[in-house]
C-alpha positions as CSV (number, residue, x, y, z in Angstrom):
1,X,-1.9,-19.0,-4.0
2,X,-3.5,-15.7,-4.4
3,X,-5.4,-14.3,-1.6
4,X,-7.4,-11.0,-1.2
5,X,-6.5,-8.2,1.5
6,X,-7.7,-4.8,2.3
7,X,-6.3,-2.2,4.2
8,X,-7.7,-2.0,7.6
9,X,-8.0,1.7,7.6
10,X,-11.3,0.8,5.4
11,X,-12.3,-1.3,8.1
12,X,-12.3,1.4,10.3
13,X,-14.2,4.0,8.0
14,X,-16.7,1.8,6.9
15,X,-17.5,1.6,10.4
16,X,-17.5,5.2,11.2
17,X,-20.0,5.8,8.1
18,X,-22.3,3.1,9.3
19,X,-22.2,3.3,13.0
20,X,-21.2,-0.9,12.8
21,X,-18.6,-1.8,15.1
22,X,-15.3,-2.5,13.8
23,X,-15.8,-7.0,15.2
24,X,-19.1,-6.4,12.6
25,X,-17.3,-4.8,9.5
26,X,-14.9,-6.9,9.8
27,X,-17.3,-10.1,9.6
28,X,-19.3,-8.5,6.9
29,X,-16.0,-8.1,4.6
30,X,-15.0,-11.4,5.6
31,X,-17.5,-12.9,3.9
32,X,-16.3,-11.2,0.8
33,X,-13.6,-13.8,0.2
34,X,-11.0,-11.2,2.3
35,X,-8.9,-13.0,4.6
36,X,-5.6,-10.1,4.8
37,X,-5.0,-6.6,6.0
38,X,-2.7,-4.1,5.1
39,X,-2.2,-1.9,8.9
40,X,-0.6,1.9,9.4
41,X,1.8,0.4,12.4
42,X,0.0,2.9,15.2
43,X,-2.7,0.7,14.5
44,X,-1.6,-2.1,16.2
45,X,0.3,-0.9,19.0
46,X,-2.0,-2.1,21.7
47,X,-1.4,-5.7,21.0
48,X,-3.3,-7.2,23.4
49,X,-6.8,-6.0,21.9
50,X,-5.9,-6.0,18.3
51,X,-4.2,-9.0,17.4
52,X,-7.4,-11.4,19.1
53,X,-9.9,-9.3,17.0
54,X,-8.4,-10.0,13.5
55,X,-7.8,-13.6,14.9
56,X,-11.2,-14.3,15.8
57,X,-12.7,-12.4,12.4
58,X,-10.0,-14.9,10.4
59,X,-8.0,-12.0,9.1
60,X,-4.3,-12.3,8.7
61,X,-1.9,-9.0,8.7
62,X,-0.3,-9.3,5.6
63,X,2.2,-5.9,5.5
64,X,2.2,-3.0,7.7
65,X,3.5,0.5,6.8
66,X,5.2,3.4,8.4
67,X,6.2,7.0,7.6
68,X,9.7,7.8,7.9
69,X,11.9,11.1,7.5
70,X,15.2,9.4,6.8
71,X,16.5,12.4,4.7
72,X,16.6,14.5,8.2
73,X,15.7,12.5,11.4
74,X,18.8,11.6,13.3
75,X,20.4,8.2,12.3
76,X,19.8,6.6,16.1
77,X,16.5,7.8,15.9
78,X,15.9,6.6,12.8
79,X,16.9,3.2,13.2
80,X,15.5,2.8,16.5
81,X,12.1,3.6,14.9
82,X,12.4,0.7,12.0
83,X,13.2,-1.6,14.2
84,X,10.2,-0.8,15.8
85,X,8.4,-2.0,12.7
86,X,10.0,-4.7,12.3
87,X,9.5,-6.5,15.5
88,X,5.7,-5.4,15.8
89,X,5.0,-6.7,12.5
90,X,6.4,-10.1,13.4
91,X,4.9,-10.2,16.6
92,X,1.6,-10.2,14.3
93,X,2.7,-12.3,12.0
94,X,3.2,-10.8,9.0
95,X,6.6,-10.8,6.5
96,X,6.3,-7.7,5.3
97,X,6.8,-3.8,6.1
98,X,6.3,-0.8,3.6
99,X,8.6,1.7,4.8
100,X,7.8,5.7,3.3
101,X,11.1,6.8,3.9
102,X,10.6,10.4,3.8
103,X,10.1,13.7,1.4
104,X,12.5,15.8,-0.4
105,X,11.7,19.7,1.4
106,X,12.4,23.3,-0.2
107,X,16.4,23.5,-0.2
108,X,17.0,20.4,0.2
109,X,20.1,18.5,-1.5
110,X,17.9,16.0,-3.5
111,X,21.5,13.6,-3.8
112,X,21.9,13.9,0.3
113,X,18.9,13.0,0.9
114,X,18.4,10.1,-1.2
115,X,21.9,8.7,0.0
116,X,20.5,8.8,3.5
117,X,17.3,7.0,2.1
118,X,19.4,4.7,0.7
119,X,21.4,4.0,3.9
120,X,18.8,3.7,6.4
121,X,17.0,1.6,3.7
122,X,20.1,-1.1,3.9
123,X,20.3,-0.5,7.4
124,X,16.4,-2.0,7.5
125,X,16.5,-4.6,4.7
126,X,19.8,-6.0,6.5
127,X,17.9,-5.9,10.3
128,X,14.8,-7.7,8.5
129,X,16.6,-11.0,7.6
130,X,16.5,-12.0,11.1
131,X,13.1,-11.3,11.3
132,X,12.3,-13.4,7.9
133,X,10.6,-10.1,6.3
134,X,10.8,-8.1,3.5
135,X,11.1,-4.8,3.3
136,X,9.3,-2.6,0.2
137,X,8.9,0.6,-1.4
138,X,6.0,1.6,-3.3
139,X,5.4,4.1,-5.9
140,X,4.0,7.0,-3.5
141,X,1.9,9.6,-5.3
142,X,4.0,12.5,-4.1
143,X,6.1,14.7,-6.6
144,X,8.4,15.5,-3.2
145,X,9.0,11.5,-3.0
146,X,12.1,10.5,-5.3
147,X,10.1,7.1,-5.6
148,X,7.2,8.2,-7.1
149,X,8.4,7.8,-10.6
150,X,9.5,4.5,-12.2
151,X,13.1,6.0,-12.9
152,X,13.1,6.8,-9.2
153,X,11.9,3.2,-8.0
154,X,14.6,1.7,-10.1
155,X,17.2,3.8,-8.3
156,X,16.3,2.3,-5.0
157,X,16.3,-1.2,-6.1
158,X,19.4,-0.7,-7.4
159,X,21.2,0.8,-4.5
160,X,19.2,-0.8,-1.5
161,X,20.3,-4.3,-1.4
162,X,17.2,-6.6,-0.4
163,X,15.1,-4.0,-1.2
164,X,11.7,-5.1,-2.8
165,X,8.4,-3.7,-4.4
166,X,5.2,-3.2,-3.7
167,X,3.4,-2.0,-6.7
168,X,0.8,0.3,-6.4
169,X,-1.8,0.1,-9.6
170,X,-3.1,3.8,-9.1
171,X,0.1,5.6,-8.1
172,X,1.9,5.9,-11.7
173,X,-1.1,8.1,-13.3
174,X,-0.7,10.8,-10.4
175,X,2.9,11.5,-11.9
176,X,1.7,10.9,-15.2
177,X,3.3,7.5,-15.9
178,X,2.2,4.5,-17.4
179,X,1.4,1.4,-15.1
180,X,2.1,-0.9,-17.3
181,X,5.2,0.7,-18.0
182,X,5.9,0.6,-14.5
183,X,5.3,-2.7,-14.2
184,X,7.2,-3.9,-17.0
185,X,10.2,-2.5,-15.7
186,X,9.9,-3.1,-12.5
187,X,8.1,-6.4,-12.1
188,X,11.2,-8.5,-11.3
189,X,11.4,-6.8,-8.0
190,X,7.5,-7.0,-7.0
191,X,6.3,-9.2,-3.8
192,X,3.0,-7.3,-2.7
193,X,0.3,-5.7,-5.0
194,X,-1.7,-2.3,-3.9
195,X,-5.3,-2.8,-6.3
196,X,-6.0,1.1,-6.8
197,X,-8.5,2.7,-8.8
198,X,-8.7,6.0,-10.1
199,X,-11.7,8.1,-11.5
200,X,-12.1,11.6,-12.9
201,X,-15.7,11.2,-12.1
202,X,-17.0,14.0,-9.8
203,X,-19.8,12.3,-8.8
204,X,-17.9,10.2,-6.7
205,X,-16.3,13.6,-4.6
206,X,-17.0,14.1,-1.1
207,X,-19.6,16.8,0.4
208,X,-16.2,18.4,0.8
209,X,-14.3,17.3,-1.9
210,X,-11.7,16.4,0.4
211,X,-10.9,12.7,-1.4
212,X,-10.3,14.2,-4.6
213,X,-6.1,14.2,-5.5
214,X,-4.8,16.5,-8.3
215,X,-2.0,14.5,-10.9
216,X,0.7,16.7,-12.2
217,X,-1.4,17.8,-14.8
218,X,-4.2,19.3,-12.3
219,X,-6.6,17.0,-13.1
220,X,-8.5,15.6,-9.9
221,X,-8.7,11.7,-9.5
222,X,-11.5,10.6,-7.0
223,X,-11.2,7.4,-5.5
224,X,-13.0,4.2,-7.3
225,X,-13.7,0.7,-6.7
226,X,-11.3,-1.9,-7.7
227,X,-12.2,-1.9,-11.6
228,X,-14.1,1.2,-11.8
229,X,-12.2,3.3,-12.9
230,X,-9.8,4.4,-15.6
231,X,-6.3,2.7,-14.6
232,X,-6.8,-0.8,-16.4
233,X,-6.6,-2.6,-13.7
234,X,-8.2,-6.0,-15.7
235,X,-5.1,-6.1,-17.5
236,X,-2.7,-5.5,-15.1
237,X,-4.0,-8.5,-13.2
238,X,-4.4,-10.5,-16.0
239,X,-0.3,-9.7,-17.0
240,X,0.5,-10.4,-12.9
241,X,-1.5,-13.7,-13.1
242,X,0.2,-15.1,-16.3
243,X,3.3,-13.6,-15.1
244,X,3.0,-15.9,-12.3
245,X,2.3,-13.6,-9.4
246,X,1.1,-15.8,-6.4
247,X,1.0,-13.0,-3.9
248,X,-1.2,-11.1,-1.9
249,X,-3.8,-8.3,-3.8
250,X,-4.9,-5.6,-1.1
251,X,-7.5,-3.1,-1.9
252,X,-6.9,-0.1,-1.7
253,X,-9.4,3.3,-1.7
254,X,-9.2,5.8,0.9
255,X,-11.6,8.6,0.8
256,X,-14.3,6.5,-0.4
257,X,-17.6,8.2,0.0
258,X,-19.2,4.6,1.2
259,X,-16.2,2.2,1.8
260,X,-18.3,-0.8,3.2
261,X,-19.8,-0.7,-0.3
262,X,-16.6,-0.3,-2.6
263,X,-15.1,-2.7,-0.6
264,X,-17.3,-5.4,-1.6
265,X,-17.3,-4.3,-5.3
266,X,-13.6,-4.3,-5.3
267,X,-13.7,-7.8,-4.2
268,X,-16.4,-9.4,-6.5
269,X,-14.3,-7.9,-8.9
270,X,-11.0,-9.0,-8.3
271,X,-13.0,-12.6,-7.3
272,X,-14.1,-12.6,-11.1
273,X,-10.5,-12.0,-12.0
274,X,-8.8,-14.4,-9.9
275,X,-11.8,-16.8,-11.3
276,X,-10.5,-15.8,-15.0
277,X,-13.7,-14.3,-15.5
């Protein structure tokens, strides 16, 4: 059965912007029809005061995610820090981990360092059996991450055995590919679902313009509620659904200028969609 999640960095700006405590937000979205968060791992270290506050706001860790630099980080090191993950994300609950394995830097050997990726990938995906998760890659929007095209994604799958996807709706148009390309060709390996907008609508910049991201084109996509924008996400839903998708659909837009409120738009949105609306 499908169920709605957000990722709890939201949580924690809406309740910057609005002075309500995190225990309040967290309610308030709750009565969305969200149930599931997606958690940066250094989130949840202090166990002992996180895990009772989703509990007693009903919320559910669904994935967490953590940076990586497997191209250059020391093996040991490496591994010792995925196993990290792993354990604190069962001890929560949850049977999944996006791992951002690294970046490709100026003079690098991009070959070395995606056999590395690929090693300390395996390495994880083997260690998560015992821990009854799966491990995923997204399409990150960074031209310095091998896996931010679909080509790229496909080499990983193909080389990182238990290696799964979580596809990211909004990440494909940042290097100028087509989601539902992306999907096509990649839905056989897909077990979690990033909902992500995009807009070329200024008015939704910050006083700063600090949330708006440049594609490979230079144009800048702001943030937008689930729906909102120009990705097509109806359609891409609609192709999961009948696909027979029965996963988890997180919302995702950092930078929003008023997150409380695209929060809830995202979800009466995706509501209507899960509804066949």
């Amino acid at each position: 059965m499908n169920r709605t999640a957000v990722f709890y960095e939201h949580i924690l700006e809406a309740s910057a912007q609005t002075g309500k405590s995190t225990a309040e937000i967290l309610k308030e979205v709750r009565g969305y029809g969200i149930d599931g968060l997606d958690c940066d791992l250094w989130r949840l270290e202090d166990i002992e005061q996180v895990k009772p506050l989703f509990e007693n706001s009903g919320f559910k860790v669904i994935s967490t995610y953590n940076f990586y630099d497997f191209g250059h980080d020391n093996i040991d090191e490496s591994t010792k820090k995925l196993h990290h993950q792993l354990e604190l994300t069962a001890r929560y609950g949850a049977d999944k981990v996006l791992a951002v394995p690294g970046f490709i830097g100026k003079g690098d050997d991009p070959d070395m360092i995606k056999g590395r990726m690929c090693e300390l990938l395996n390495i994880m995906c083997e260690a998560a059996r015992d821990y009854k998760i799966t491990v995923t890659l997204e399409d990150f929007d960074d031209c310095n991450a091998p896996y931010s095209t679909i080509s790229g994604l496909e080499y990983f799958m193909k080389n990182v055995d238990g290696l799964k996807y979580t596809f990211d709706t909004g990440n494909f148009a940042y290097s100028l590919e087509s989601a539902e390309e992306g999907y096509e060709r990649l839905k056989a390996h897909i077990v979690h679902v990033h909902l992500k907008d995009r807009s070329f609508d200024k008015l939704r910049a910050s006083a700063d313009n600090s949330n708006g991201k440049a594609d490979l084109s230079g144009k800048i996509m702001y943030p937008s509620e689930v729906c909102g924008g120009y990705i097509g996400i109806e359609g891409l839903v609609k192709r999961l659904l009948s696909d027979g998708y029965g996963g988890v659909f997180s919302i995702e837009h950092f930078g929003a200028c008023d997150q409380l409120m695209y929060i809830k738009k995202s979800a009466e949105n995706i509501n209507k969609l899960l509804k066949g609306d």
